[in-house]
N, C-alpha and C positions, 0 to 999 in steps of 0.2 A: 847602597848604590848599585843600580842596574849596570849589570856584565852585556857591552857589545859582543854577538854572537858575529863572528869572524865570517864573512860570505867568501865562497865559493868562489875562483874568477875564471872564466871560460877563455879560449881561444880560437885567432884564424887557424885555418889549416891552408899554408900553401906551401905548398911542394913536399908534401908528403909530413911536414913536418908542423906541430901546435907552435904560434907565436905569438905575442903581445902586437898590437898597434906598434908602429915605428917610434911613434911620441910619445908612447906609454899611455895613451888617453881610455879612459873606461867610462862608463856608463852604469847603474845600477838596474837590475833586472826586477819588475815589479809583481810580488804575485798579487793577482787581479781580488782575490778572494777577500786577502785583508789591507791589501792596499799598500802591503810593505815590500823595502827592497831585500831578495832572497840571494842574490849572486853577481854578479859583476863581468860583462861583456864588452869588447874592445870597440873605441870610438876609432877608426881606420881612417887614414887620409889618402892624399894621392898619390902619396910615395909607395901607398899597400898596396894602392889599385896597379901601380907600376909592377909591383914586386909578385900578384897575383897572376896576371896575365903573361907576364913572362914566363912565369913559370906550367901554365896550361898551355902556353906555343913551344916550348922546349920539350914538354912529355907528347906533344901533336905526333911527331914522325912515327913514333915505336910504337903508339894505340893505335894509330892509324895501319901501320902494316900487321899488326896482327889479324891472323885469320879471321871469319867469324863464329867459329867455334874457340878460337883462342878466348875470345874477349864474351865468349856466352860462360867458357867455363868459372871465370873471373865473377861473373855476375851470379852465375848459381850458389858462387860459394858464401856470397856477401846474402843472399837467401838462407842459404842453412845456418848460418850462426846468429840470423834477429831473432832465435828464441834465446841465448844469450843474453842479450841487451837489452830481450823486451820490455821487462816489468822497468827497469831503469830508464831506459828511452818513454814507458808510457808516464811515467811522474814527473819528468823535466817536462813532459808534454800538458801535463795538466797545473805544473807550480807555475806553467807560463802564461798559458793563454786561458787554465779557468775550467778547459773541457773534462768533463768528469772523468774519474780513473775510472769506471766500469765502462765507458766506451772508449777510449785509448789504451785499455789491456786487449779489452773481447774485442772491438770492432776494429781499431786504428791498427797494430800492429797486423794482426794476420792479412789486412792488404796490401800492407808494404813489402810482405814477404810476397806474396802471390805478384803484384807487379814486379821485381826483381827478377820470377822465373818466366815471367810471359816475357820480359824483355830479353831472357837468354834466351828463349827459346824462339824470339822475334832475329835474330842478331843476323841469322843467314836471310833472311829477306832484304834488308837495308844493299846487302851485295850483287841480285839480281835482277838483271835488264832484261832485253826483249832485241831478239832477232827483227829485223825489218827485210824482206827481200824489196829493193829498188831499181833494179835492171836485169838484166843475163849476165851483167860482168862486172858485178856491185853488190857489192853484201854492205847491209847496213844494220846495227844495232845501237843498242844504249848499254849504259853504264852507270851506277852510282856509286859516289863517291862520299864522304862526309864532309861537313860543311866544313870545319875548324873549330874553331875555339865557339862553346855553346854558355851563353849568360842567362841561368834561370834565375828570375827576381820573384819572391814567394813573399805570400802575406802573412799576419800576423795570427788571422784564426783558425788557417790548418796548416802550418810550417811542415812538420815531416809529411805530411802526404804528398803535399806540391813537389817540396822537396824531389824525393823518390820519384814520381812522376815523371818532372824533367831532368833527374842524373840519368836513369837507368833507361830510357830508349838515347837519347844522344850519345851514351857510354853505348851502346850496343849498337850505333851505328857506327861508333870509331871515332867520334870526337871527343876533344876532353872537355870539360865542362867546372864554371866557376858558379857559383851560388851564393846570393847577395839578398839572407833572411830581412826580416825587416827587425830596426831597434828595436820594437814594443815586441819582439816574442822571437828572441835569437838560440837562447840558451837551450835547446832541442836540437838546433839544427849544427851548433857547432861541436857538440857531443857527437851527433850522428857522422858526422864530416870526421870526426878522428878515429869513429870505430870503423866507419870503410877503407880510410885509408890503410889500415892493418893488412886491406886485403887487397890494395890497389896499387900500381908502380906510383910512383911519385909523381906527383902533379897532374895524374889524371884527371884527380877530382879534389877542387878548390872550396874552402867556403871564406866569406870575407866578411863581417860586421861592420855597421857603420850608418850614421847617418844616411838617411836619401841625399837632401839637398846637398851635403858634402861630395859624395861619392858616383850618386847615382850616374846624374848628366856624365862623370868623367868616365865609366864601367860603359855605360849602352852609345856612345859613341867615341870607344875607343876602335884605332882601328886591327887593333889585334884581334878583335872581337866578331864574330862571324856569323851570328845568330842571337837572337833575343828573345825569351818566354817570360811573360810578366800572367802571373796570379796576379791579379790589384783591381786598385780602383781605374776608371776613367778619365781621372786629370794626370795620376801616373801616365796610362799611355799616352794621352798628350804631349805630356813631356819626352814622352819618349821619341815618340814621332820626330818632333821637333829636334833631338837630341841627335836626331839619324840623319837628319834629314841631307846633310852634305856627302854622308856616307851607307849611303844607302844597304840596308842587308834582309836580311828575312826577319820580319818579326810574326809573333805569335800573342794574342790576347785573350785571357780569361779572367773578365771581367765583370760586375755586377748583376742582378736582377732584381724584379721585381713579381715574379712569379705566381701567378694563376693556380688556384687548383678548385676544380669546379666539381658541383656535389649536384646531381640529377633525380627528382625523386626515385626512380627506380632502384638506387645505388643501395647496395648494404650497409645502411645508416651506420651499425655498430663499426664495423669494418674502418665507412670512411673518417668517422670522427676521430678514431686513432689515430687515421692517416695523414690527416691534417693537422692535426696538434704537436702529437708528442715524436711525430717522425715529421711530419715536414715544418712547422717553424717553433715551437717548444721543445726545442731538442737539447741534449747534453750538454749542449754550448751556447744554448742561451740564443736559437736562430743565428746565431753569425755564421753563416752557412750562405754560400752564392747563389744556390736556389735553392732557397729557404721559400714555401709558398704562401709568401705573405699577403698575398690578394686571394683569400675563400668566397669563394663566388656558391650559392645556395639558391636552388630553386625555390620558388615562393612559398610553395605547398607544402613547404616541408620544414622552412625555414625556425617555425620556434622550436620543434623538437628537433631538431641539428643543433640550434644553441644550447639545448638542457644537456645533450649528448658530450658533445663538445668540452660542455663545464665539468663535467663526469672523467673524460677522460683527459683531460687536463688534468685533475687537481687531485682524483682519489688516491695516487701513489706519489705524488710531487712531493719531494725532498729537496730543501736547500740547505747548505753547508759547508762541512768540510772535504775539498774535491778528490782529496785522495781516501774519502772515507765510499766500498762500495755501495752502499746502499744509498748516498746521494745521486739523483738524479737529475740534475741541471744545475748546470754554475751560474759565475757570473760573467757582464760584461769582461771584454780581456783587458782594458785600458781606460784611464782616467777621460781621456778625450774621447772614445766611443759610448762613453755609459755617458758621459755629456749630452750626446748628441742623442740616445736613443730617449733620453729621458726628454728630450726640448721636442721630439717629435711626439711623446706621446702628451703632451701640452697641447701640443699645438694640431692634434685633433680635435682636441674638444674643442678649443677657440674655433678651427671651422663646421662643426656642426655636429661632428661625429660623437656617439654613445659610447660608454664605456660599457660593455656588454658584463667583462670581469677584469680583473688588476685593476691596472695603472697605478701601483706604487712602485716604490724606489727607493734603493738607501741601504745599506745594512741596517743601520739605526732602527730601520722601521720593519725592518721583513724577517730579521734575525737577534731579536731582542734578547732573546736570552740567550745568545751566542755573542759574548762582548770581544771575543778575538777575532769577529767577521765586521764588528762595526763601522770599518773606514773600507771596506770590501765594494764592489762596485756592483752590486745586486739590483734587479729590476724582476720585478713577478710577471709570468704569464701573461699579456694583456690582449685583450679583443676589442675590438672599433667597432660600431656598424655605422657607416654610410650610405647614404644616399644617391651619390654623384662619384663617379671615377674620377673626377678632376681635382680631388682635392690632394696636396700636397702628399697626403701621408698614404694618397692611393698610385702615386706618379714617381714620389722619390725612394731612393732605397735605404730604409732605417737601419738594418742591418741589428735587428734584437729580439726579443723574445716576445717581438708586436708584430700583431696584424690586423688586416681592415675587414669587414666582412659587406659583400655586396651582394644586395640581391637578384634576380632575374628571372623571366617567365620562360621564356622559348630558350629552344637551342643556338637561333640565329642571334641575340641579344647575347647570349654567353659566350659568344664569339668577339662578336663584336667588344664586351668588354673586354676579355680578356688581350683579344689583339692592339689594344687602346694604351699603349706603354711605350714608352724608346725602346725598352729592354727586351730578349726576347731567347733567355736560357732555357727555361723549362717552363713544362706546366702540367698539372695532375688532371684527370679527369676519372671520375666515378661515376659508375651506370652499368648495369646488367644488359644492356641492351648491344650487342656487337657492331650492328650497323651503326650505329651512332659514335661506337666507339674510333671504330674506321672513320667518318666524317670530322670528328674534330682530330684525329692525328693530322688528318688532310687539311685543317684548314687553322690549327692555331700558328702562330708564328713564332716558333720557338726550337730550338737547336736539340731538347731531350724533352719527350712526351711517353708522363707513363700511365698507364689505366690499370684500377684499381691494385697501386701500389704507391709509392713515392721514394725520390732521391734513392734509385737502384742503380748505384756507379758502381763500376768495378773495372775489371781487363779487358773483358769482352766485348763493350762498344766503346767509340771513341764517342771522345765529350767535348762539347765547345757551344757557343752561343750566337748567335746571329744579332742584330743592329746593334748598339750600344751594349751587349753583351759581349761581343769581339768576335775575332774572326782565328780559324786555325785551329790545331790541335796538337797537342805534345804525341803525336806518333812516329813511328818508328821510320817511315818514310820524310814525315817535315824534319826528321833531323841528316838528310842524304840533299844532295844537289845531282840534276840528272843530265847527263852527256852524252851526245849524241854522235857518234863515228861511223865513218864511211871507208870501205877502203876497196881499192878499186881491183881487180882479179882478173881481167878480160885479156 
């Protein structure tokens, strides 16, 4: 008789302290890889969401009068102790959502440490204004302030980086801040939320589990609630919208794409085919990535040796398996309903006309045959389109997997043209040796981060956010301040 192996059960953290759901309601944590439940996170209702927000307006007054070096030195120190937590914090990160442990040790952690010290060392910015002279006998300047209570809602396939993202500049402007992971990938983020608060007064930083449809509408139109950052999709912000809409406050959207990354015969072939594959949508996680650049756009002249390249760097070091083993190199899907959906989309390329250049399998069953502990695992291979037409469904909507379309074009003016041919408009890659040219399409794609012969290079140093159906805003240290304008009269 098989021994049930006892799981794990995570909690909220509010007001400085770990607790169960009011109702005691839990949920089972799934690891994506083999499809099983590994831990156990609290199903929250609206008595939690009462009990959450109370508790980030009652620690409001005392973060908020603290200096801004009070509240940088608070944030430096929650930086020196994630080498601490890191290897622990990088496993929860990968039993959850699937991303490999060789980029959630090496990559994931040391930038959530790096954003921690940027945002102490941001903290005294959030506090200064600007002098205005307005008469002979009138002094006029500004001042900011912090908003209040800050609700970052984070998605399932980078929970701590979002996470961190929107705690650590709101926390460094002086407001306190609740965080509302998503079900399918919590258990990271309610570990993280108990180890900061070791280092935080109570209730300055919240995290709450729970359904959306439960929770959500009651969190982003409460009115203790004073600001709003959503990672997610585009019918989330709607809802959002919609959720606000009698109470109106600042919201912040960082939402989907569809992303361009366009190959020019002149480009360093070897270079870009990397570029394109195993860093912009073949990646550790399987493309679930926001700009992930699932539209490779290839000049003609060059186009079958890009594809041999391409297959080359895809495939000669691809590892699928076990995610917390270092040497695997891309996981799986993180969830039973997006390995759904990535697999019906790579279907339904073929049905509109599109080649399977390489992949298009699926399954543990089929990809990881002699691995029978991965068999119920949510696995999908590499896969490559080529199309003819931008208009097809799988060149327009966002798959959000380890698929992309491949499209060809002649001129620079067409690789424009396609490329700007999308709702969506987060990033986009461009490859070419040529510098003026390189200036021309920063100038003219339509996309919120343009990189040239590099890809998905985020970090502290620029701010990041998307333009049309991408969303609008950015988690900076200013969108978490409100600005005041004072006169005062001296004549």
């Amino acid at each position: 008789m098989a021994v049930m192996k006892e799981m794990r059960q995570y909690f909220n953290l509010i007001n400085g302290k770990t607790v169960s759901a009011s109702d005691e309601r839990t949920m089972d944590a799934i690891n994506p890889a083999t499809g099983e439940a590994w831990a156990k996170i609290p199903l929250s209702s609206t008595e939690d969401v009462e009990a959450v927000v109370a508790a980030a307006r009652s620690a409001l007054p005392q973060w908020a009068e603290f200096s801004p070096l009070e509240r940088a030195a608070y944030l430096r120190r929650i930086g020196d102790v994630l080498d601490t937590y890191g290897q622990e914090l990088a496993q929860l990160e990968t039993s959850n959502t699937g991303w490999v442990i060789r980029e959630t040790v090496y990559g994931l952690i040391p930038v959530l440490k790096q954003i921690w010290y940027d945002a102490a060392g941001a903290a005294t910015v959030a506090s200064k204004g600007e002098t205005v002279p307005i008469g002979p006998t009138s002094f006029g300047y500004t001042v900011r302030e912090p908003l209040g209570v800050v609700l970052g809602i984070i998605p399932w396939n980078a929970p701590l980086f979002t996470f961190t993202i929107k705690a650590a500049y709101a926390l460094a402007a002086g407001n306190t801040v609740i965080i509302k992971p998503s079900e399918l990938a919590a258990v990271g983020s309610l570990r993280y939320g108990e180890i900061l608060a070791e280092h935080l007064p109570p209730g300055v930083l919240n995290v709450i589990s729970g359904l959306g449809t439960e929770i959500g509408n009651v969190l982003v139109g409460h009115k203790g609630v004073n600001r709003v950052s959503l990672t997610g999709s585009g019918r989330t912000a709607r809802a959002i919208v919609q959720a606000t809409a009698r109470d109106p406050k600042p919201l912040t959207f960082e939402l989907g794409g569809k992303s361009p990354n366009i190959v020019f015969e002149d480009a360093d072939l070897d270079k870009a085919a990397a570029g394109i594959t195993t860093y912009g949508i073949f990646t550790g996680n399987a493309g679930q990535i926001c700009v992930g650049g699932s539209r490779i756009l290839i000049q003609k002249s060059i186009l079958n040796e890009m594809l041999e390249r391409m297959y080359e760097a895809t495939f000669k070091e691809l590892k699928l398996g076990d995610t917390l083993d270092f040497t695997t190199t891309m996981g799986p899907i993180a969830n039973q309903a997006q390995f759904d959906k990535v697999c019906s989309y790579i279907d339904l390329g073929v049905e509109e006309g599109g080649k399977i250049i390489f992949g298009g399998r699926y399954g543990g069953d089929v990809l990881l045959p002699d691995q029978p502990q991965f068999k119920g695992g949510y696995w999908v291979e590499p896969t490559l389109l080529q199309v003819d037409n931008n208009a097809y469904r799988v060149c327009q909507e966002e798959i959000f997997g380890p698929v992309a379309v491949v499209i060809p074009f002649e001129t620079e003016e067409e690789a424009i043209a396609i490329a700007n041919d999308t709702a969506f408009g987060l990033a986009a890659g461009v490859w070419t040796t040529n510098l003026g040219r390189a200036q021309r399409m920063i100038k003219a794609l339509d996309s919120g981060n343009v990189w040239v012969n590099t890809y998905a290079r985020v970090g502290v140093e620029l701010p990041f956010g998307g333009f049309k159906e991408s969303g609008f805003g950015k988690d900076s240290i200013l969108e978490n301040t409100r600005e005041k304008s004072c006169v005062i009269e001296i004549g």
